[in-house]
C-alpha positions in Angstrom: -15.5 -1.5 8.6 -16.2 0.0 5.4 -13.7 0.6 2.8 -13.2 4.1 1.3 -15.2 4.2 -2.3 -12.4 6.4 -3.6 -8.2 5.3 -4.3 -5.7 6.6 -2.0 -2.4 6.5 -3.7 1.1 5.8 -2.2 2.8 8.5 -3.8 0.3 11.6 -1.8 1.6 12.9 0.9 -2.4 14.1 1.8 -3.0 10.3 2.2 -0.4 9.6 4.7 -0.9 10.5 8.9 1.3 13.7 9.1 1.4 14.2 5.6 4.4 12.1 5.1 5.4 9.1 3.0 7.1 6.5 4.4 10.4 6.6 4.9 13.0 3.9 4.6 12.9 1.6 7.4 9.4 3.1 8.1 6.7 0.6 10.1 3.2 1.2 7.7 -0.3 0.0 8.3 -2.9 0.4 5.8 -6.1 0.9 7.8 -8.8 -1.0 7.5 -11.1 1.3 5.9 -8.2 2.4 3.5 -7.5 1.1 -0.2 -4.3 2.1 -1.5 -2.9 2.2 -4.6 1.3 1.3 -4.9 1.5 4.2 -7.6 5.4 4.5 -7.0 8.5 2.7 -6.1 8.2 2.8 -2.0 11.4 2.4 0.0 12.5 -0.6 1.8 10.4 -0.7 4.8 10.8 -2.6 8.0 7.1 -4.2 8.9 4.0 -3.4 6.9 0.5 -4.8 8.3 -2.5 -4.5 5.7 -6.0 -4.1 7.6 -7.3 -2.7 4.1 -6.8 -3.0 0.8 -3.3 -2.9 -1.0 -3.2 -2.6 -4.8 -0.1 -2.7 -7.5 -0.3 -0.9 -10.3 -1.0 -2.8 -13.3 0.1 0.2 -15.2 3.5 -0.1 -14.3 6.3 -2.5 -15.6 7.4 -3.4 -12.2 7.1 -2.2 -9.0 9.5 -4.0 -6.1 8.2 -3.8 -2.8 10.3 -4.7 0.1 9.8 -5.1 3.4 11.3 -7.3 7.0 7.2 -8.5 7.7 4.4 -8.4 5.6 1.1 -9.0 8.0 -2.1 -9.3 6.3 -4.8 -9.3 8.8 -8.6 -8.6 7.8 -7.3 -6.7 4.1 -6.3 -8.0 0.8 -3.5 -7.5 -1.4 -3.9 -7.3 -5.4 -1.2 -7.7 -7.8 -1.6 -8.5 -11.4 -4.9 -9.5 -13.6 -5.7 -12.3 -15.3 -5.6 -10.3 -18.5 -1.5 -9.2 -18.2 
């Protein structure tokens, strides 16, 4: 699968299926051909599986992400740089 050349972030609705963010409680998987951005402070979710590619912020001072399961399967999480 190839990834999306462009950033989806978390906080468009246009990014979402059904044009809707996820909710508290909410069961999220970020496709495999998806990379998204954690642009905002999601809600508490219950299971979230990464196929793709999820990415924190740098640009923000903190971002708390919280959820029951975290799956990673095929994707990649990034959080932080070696420069901050």
């Amino acid at each position: 699968v190839t990834r999306e050349s462009f950033i989806r972030l978390w906080s468009n609705v246009t990014n979402w299926p059904n044009n809707t963010l996820p909710r508290s409680g909410s069961n999220v998987t970020i496709l495999p051909q998806w990379r998204m951005l954690v642009d905002i402070q999601p809600p508490v979710m219950e299971n979230v599986l990464v196929l793709g590619e999820l990415i924190f912020d740098n640009n923000r001072a903190r971002t708390d992400f919280s959820c029951k399961t975290l799956y990673v399967r095929g994707g990649t999480i990034t959080a932080g740089s070696p420069f901050n």
